[in-house]
C-alpha positions as CSV (number, residue, x, y, z in Angstrom):
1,X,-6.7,-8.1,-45.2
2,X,-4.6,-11.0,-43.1
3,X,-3.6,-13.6,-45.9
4,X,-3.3,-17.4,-45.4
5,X,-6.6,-17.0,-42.9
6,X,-7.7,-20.8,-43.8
7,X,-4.1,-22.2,-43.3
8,X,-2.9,-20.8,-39.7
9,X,-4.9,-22.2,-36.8
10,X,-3.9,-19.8,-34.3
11,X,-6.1,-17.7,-32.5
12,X,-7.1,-14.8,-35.1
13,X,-6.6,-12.2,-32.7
14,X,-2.8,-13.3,-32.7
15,X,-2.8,-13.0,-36.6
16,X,-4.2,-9.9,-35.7
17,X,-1.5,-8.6,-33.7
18,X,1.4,-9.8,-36.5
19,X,-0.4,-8.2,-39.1
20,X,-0.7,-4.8,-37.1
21,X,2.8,-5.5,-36.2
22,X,3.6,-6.0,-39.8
23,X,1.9,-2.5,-40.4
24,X,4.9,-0.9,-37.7
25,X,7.3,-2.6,-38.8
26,X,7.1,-1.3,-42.9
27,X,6.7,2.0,-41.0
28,X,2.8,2.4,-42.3
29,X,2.2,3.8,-39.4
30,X,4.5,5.4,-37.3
31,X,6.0,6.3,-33.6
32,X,3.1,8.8,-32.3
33,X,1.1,8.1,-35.4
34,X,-2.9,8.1,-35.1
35,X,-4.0,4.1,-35.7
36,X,-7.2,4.3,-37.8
37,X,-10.7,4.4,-35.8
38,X,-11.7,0.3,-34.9
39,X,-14.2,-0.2,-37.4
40,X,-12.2,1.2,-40.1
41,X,-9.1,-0.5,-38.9
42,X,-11.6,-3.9,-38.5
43,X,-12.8,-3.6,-41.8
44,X,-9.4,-3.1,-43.4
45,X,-7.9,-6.1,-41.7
46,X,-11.2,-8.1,-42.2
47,X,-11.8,-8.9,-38.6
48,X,-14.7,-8.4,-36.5
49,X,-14.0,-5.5,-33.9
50,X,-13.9,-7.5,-30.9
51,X,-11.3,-9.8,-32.5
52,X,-9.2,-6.0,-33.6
53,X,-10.1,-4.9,-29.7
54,X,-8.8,-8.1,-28.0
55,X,-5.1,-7.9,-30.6
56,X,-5.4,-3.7,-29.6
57,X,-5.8,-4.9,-25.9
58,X,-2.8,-7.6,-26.0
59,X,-0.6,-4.7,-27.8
60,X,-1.2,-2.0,-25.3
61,X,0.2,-4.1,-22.9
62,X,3.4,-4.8,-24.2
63,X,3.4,-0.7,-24.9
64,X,3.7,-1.1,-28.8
65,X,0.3,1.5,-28.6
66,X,-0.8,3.8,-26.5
67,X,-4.6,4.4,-25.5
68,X,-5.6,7.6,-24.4
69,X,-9.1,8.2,-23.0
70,X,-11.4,10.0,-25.5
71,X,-9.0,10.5,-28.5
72,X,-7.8,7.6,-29.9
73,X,-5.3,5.2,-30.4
74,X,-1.5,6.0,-30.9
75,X,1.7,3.7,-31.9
76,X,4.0,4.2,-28.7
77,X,7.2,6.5,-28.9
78,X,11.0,4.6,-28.8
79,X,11.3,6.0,-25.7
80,X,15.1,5.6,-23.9
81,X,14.7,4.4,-20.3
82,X,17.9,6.5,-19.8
83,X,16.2,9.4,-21.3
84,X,13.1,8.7,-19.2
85,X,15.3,8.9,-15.9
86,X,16.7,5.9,-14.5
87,X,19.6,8.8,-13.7
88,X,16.8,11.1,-12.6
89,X,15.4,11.6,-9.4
90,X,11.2,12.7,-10.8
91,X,8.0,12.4,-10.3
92,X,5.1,10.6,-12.4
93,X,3.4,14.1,-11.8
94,X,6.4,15.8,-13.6
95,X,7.1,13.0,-16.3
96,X,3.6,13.2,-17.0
97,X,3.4,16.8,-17.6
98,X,6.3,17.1,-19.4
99,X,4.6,14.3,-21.9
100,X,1.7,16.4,-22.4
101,X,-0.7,14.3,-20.0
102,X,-3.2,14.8,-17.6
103,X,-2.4,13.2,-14.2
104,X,-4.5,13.4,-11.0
105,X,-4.5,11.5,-7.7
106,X,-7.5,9.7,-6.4
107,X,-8.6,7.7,-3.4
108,X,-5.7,10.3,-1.2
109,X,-5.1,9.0,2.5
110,X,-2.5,11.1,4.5
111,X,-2.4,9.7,8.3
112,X,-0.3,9.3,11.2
113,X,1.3,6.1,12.4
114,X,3.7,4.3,14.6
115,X,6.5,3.5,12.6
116,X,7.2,-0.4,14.0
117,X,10.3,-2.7,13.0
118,X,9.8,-2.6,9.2
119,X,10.0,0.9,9.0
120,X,12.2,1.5,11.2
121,X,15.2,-0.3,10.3
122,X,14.5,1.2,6.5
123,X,14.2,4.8,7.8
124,X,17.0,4.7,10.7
125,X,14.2,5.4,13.1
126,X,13.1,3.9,16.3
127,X,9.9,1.9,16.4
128,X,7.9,4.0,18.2
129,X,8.8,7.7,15.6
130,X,6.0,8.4,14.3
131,X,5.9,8.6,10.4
132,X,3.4,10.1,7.7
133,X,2.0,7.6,5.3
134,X,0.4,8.9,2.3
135,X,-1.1,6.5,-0.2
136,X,-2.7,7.2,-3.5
137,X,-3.7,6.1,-7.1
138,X,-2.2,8.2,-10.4
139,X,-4.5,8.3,-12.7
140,X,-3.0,9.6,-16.4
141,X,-5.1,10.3,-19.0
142,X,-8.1,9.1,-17.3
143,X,-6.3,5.5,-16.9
144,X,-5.0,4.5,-13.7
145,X,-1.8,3.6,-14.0
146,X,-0.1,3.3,-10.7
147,X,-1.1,2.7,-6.8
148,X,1.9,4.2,-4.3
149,X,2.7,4.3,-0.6
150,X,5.0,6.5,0.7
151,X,6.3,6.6,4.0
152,X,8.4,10.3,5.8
153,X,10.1,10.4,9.1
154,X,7.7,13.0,11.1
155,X,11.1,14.7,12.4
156,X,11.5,15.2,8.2
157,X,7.8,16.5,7.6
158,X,4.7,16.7,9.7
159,X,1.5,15.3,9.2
160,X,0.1,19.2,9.0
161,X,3.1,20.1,7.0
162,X,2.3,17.3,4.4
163,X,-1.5,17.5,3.9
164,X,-0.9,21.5,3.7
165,X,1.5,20.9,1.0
166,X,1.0,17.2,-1.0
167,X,-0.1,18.2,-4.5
168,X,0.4,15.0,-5.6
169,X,3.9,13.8,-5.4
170,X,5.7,13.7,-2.0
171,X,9.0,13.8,-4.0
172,X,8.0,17.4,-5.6
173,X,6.8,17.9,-1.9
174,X,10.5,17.4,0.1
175,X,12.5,19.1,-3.1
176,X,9.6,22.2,-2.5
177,X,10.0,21.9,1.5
178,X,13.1,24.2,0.5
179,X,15.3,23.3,3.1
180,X,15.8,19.7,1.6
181,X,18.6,18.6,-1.0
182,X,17.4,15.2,-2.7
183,X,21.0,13.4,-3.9
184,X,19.5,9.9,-4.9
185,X,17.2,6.8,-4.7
186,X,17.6,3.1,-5.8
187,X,14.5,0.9,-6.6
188,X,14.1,-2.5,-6.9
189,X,11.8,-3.8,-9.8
190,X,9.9,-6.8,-10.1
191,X,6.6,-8.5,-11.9
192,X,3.5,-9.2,-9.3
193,X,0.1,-10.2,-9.6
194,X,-3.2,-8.0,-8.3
195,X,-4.4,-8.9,-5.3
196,X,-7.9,-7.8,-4.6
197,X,-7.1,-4.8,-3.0
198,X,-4.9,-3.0,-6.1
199,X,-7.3,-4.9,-8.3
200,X,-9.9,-2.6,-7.3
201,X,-7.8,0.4,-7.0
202,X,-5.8,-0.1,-10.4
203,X,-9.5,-1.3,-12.2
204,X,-8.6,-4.5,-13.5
205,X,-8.5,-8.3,-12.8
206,X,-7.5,-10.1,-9.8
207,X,-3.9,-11.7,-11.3
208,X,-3.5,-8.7,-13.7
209,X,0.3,-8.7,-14.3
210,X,2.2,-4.9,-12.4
211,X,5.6,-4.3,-11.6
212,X,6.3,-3.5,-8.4
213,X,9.3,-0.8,-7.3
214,X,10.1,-1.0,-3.6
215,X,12.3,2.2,-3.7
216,X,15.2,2.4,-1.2
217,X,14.5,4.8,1.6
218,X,15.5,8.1,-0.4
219,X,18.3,10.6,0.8
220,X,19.5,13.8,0.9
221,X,22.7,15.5,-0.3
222,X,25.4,13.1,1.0
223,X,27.0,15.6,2.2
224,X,24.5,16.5,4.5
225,X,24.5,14.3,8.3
226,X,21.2,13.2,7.7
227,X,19.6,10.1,7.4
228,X,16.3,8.8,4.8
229,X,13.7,11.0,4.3
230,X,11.5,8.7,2.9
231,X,10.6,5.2,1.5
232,X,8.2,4.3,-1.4
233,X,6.3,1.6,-2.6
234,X,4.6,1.7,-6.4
235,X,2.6,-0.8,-8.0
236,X,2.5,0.0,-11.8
237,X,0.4,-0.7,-14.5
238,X,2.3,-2.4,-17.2
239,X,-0.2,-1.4,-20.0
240,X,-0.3,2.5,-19.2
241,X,0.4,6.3,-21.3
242,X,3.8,5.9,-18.7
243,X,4.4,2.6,-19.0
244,X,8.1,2.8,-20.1
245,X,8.9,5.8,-18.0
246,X,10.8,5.4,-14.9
247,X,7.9,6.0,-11.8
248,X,9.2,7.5,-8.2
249,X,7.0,9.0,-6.5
């Protein structure tokens, strides 16, 4: 039960989220621990379960707990970003395996293009080169937690070679290709807003707060005499199974 209800105006769903807090915090319930179902963790904090769902909501998006599709409710894992791989070059199809999760790719476009002057100062290339752009939404868990865009030199792979061989993650793809040594790739990182279109492909509101990483065209071994092999864009969900996890695609 929340004490002091009739003497704190806040929103209740606020209290909410201190109590639950409260609850982590003495250690009640613990990293990777099972939260109680919503009516029995309503009725013990003597709240109605849309005011639990909206302080669950608001929690799950700073990544204190973790929803996953048809089996509950977790409190979220310390997880190191070092750990996770700011240091490692890996996929969100690898990260999520290794984590135990289901990830799949939806709404898959793999096409031929004309590089232009964008592209083509990123990728050393001239503006006519054609490239292969794949784009795609990761899906973890049955949540979709990312949108990406990826962009390879057609003298790197062709459009044949790539939609024979994409299983999901054109970094697993160029590390697979055999003949390719990936040494390293920087990211920058910053907070958008959904604009319609990743609105509809991420499932949520228009204004719904991602992070976006514009990865620096990637690179082989630098010992090699070779220039990017590709460039990525991710939109990510800041309220996802991965949320903490570094995301390359």
């Amino acid at each position: 039960m929340i004490p002091d209800l009739e003497r704190d105006y806040r929103p209740l769903y606020i209290r909410v989220q201190e109590a639950l807090i409260e609850l982590l915090d003495n250690q009640v319930y613990k990293p990777d621990d099972q939260l109680p179902s919503e009516p029995e963790l309503a009725q013990k904090l003597g709240v109605s379960r849309a005011t639990l769902r909206e302080a669950l909501r608001s929690l799950e998006e700073r990544g204190i707990i973790i929803r996953k599709h048809g089996i509950g409710t977790f409190v979220s894992s310390p997880v190191s970003l070092i750990e996770s791989g700011l240091e490692m070059l890996e996929s969100i199809d690898s990260l999520a395996r290794k984590k135990g999760f289901e990830c799949l790719t939806q709404d898959l476009v793999i096409e031929q293009e004309q590089a232009g002057a964008d592209i083509a100062a990123k990728l050393e290339i001239d503006e006519e080169d054609s490239v292969v752009v794949v784009r795609r939404t990761k899906v973890v868990d049955g949540e979709p937690m990312a949108y990406m865009h990826d962009v390879v030199p057609e003298k790197v792979a062709t459009l044949e070679e790539i939609r024979k061989g994409f299983k999901g993650s054109v970094l697993d793809f160029l590390v697979q290709k055999g003949e390719l040594l990936v040494a390293y790739a920087w990211a920058n990182i910053r907070p958008v807003g959904a604009d319609d279109f990743l609105a509809h492909k991420l499932a949520v509101r228009v204004g719904s707060p991602l992070l976006l990483l514009e990865e620096e065209p990637t690179r082989l071994s630098v010992t090699l005499p070779t220039g990017p092999i590709s460039q990525s864009s991710i939109w990510r969900m800041t309220s996802t199974i991965l949320s903490r996890l570094w995301l390359i695609s």
